[in-house]
N, C-alpha and C positions, 0 to 999 in steps of 0.2 A: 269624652264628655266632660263636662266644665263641673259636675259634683262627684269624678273620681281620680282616684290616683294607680298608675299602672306601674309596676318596679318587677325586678326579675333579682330572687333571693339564692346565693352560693355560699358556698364555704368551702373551706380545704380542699382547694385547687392544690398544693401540692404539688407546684411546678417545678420540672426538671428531675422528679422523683428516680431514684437510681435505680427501680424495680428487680429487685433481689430476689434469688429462687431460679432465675433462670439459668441456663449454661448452655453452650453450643450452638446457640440461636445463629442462622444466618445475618452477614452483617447489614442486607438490605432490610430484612423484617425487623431485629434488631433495632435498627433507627425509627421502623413505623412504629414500634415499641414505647423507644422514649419521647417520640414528640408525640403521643396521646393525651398526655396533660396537656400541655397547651393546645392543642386542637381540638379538644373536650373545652376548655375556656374558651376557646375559638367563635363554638357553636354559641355557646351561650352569646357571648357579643353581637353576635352576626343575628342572633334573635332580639335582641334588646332594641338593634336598630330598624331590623325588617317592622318590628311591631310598634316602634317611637315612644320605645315607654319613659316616666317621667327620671328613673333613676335604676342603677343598679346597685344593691347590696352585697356585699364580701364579706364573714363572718369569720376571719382568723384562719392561719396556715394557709396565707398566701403560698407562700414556699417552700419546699421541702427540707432546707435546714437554715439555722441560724447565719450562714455564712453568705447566706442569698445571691446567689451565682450571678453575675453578670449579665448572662445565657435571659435567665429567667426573668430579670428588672427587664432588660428590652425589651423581653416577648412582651409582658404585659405592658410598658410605657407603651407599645405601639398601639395594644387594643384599647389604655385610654385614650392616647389620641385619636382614631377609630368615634371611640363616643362623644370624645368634645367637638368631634364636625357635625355630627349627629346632635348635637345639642342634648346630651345627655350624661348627665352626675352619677358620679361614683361614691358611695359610700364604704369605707373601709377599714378593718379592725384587726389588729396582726392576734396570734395564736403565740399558742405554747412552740410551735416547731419555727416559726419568724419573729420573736421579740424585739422587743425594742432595744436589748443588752446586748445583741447580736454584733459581732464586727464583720463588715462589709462597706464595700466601694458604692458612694450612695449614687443613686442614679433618680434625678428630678422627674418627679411624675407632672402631667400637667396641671392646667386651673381648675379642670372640672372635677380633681380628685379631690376627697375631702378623708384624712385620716384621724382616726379618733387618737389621745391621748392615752398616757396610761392611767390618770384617774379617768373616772365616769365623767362623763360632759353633755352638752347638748346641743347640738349643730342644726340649725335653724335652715329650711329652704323650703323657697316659694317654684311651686310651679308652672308653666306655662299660660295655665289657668287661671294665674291667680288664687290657689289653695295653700294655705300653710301645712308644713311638713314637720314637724321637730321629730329626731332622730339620735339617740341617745344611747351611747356606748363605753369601750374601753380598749387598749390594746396591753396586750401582757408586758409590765414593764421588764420581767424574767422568764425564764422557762417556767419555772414553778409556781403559780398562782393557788395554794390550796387552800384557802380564804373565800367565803360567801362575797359577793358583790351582789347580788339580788336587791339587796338594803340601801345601793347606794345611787338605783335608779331614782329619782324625784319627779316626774312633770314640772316641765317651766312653763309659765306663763300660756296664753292661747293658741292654741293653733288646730288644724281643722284633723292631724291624725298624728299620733303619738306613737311612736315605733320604737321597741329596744332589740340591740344588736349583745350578746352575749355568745362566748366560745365557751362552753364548762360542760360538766356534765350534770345532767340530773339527777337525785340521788334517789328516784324512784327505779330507774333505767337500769337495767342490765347488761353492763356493756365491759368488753376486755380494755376500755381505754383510761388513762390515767384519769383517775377523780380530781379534775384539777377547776377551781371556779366551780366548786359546785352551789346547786340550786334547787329548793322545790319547787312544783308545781304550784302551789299555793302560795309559796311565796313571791313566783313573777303576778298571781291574776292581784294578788297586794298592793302590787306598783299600778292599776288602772289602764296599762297600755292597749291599745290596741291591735297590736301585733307584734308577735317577738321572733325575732329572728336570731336565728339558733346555728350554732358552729360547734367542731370538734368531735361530733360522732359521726361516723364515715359511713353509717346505713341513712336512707331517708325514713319520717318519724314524724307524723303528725301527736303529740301527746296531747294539744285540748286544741280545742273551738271555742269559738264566741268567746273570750279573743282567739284566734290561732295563735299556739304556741308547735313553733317547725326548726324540723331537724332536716335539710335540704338531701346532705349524705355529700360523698365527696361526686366529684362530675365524673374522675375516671377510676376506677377500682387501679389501686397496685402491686396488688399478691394476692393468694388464692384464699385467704380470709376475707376479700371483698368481693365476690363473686355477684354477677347477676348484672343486671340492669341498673346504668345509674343517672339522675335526673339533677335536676337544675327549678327552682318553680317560680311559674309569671302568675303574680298577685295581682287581682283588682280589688280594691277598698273603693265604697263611694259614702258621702257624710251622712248617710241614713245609718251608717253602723253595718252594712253587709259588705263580705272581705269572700270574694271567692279563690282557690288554688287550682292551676293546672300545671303538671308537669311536662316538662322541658325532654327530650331524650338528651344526653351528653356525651355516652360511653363511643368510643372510637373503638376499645377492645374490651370484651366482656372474658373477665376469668369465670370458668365454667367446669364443672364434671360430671361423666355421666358412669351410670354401672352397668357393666358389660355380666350378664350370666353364663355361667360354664358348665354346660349341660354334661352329663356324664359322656366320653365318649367323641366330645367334640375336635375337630382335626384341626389342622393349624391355617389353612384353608377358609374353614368355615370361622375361624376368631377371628381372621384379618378380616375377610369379607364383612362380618357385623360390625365389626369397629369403625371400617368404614361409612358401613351405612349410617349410620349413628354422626359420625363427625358430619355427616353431609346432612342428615337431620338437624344437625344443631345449627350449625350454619344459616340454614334456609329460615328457622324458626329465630333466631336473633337479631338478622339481617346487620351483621357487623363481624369485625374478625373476633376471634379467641382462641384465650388461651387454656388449655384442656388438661384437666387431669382426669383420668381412666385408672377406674377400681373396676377387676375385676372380681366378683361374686364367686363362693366357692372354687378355688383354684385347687384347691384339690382333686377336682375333678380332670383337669391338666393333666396328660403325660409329661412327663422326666424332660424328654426332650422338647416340648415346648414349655416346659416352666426352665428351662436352661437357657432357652431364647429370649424370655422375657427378661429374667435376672441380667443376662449379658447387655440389655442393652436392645439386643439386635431387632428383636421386634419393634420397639418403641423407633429406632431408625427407623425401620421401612413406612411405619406408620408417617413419619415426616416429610417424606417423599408425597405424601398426602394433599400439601399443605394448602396447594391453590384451589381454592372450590369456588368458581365462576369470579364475581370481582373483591371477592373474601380472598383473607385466610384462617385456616386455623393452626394453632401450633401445639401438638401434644407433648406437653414437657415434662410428664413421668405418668408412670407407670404402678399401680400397686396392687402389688398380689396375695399382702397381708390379712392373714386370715382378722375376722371384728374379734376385738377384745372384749372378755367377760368380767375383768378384775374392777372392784371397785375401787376407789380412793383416786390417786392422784394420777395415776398411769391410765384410769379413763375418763378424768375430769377434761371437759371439752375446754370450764374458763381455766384451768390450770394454761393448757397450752396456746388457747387465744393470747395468754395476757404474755405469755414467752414470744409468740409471734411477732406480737406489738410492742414488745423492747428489743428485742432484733431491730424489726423496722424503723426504730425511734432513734437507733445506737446512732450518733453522726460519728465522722470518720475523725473529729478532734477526740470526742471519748476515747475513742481506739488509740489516737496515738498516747492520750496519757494512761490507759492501760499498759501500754507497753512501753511507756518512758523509763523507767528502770532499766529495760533491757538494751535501750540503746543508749543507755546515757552510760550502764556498766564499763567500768575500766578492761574488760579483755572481752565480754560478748557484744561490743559497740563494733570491736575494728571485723568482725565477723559479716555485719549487719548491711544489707541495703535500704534505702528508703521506702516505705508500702507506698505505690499508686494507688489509687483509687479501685480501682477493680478489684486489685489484690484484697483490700480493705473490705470492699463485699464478698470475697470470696470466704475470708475469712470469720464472717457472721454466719455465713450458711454452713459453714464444717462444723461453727459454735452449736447452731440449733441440732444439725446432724448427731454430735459427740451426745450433745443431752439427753437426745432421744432416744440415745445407745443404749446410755449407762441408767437410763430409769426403766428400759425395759429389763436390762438384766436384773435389776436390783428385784424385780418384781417377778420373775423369775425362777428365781433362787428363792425368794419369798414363799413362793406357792410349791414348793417341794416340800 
């Protein structure tokens, strides 16, 4: 209709994401693994154009690290171009994980992309209808933004819908991710926008109406602190002031867990059998693949000899053998048979270890090698040393979160003695 405007609103796509936590995965699932990000972007494109909306929005962490893989410029240069045949603009704002500081091989996006600066600006576009758009953001000129910008939103001149683009977090929000660009609530409805579109929190988040101010969430979960269902949202605004949301589905793989109960007495028979049933429950109730974590309830209840199966490993294989259910998969990638902790303070603070999760996943693989630039640069542990791959380099975050989780259970422990 000629008095609205249709866009479809993302953020933290987080393409080529190196999904940590996993091990032993087969190397075909494996690959359906890593190209989830972009096949999660995929969808959203493929919607943008099924539906011919006026533009797309992109709200920071385009990509998964500062070094922006080559991999992942392509993937995306193809989906704009994709839009620019489609006749449809891209708007775009890099994040804390793709700065503008970043060194990488640049790779030209086309004419329909429009990327914002690293101060605030205001990018002006008319749509096919003839309606004025202005569209007002920032891209991180560092990783570190932890400075307000709220304040440096303005309105320019007339136009028929007012939109701002911010990556930060809210400091109402309760979130394990770095407070980086933070903002109130009250102070974006300050700036008069009509809608604000929100980046950097990896859950979706309506926090106000009249105007909508949204937090889209990332399109595919990439460890098991992003669990669930995750969406992408197509916006209608029309110049009477009403702005309706509908969400997008995106997820290609949903990380998931369910709790298995261990009835006194129960045989090893009857636990594979339910676990089964269960993963094919989930399955069908998803209607996409996952990835599973399995708590079992009361394992005390367990014989010797199946809690020796679990611990080894062995069960959690047979369960994998699982994995095909109709044109699904699922892949259960651990197992826990840890009895719930009653200890207060840190050892069962959930944000203690959300925010440990989130600098693991944060850690890029330059961190790592200047962590261990000492040891290679050492005069006799250098000529010892081989260079870390890449793999090697996530293997070695997951031992990191592993060791942690070691040594603060013991510590607590030995505390309550």
């Amino acid at each position: 209709m000629k008095n609205e405007i249709h866009f479809i609103h993302t953020a933290d796509l987080h393409l080529d994401s190196p999904f940590l936590g996993l091990k032993d995965v087969p190397t075909d699932l494996f690959k359906r693994i890593q190209n989830s990000t972009f096949e999660a972007f995929e969808k959203l494109i493929d919607t943008a154009i099924e539906r011919s909306v006026d533009f797309i929005i992109i709200v920071g962490d385009l990509f998964d690290g500062e070094d922006r893989s080559i991999k992942a410029q392509a993937r995306l240069r193809q989906q704009m171009m994709k839009l620019e045949q489609a006749g449809i603009h891209a708007f775009i704002s890099h994040g804390n994980h793709d700065h503008l500081a970043g060194t990488w091989l640049h790779l030209d996006m086309p004419s329909n992309v429009h990327i914002f600066s690293e101060e605030v600006s205001c990018i002006a576009f008319t749509t096919k209808t003839g309606l004025n758009v202005h569209l007002y953001g920032f891209s991180y000129p560092t990783r570190h933004v932890i400075e307000g910008k709220a304040s440096d939103f303005i309105k320019e001149g007339e136009a028929d819908f007012h939109i701002g683009l911010i990556h930060g977090q809210c400091e109402s929000s309760r979130s394990d991710h770095q407070p980086y660009a933070p903002f109130t609530i009250q102070e974006l409805l300050q700036r008069h926008m009509d809608y604000w579109a929100l980046g950097h929190i990896h859950k979706s988040e309506i926090l106000h109406k009249d105007p909508y101010i949204v937090y889209p969430g990332n399109p595919q979960g990439r460890h098991k602190n992003e669990k669930g269902k995750k969406i992408g949202y197509g916006v209608c605004m029309n110049i009477e002031g009403q702005t309706s949301l509908q969400s997008i589905p995106t997820s290609i793989i949903q990380w998931e867990s369910i709790d298995i109960p261990c009835e006194d007495g129960i045989t090893f028979t009857e636990l594979y059998t339910k676990c089964v049933s269960e993963m094919k429950s989930l399955v069908d109730q998803v209607k996409c693949d996952v990835l599973l974590e399995i708590n079992l309830k009361d394992p005390d209840q367990l014989s010797s000899v199946i809690q020796q199966k679990i611990e080894n490993e062995e069960f959690l294989e047979m369960l994998q053998e699982e994995t095909e259910i109709g044109n699904s998969f699922i892949w259960p990638y651990k197992i826990n048979i840890e009895k719930q902790h009653t200890n207060e303070g840190l050892f069962a603070d959930p944000i203690f270890w959300n925010l440990m999760n989130q600098t693991i996943s944060d850690y890029t693989h330059e961190e790592i090698d200047g962590s261990l630039s000492s040891l290679y640069t050492h005069v006799y542990a250098s000529r010892y040393l081989s260079p870390l791959t890449d793999n090697k380099k996530e293997q070695l975050l997951v031992e990191a979160q592993k060791r942690i989780s070691e040594r603060i259970a013991v510590k607590k422990v030995r505390e309550n003695r």
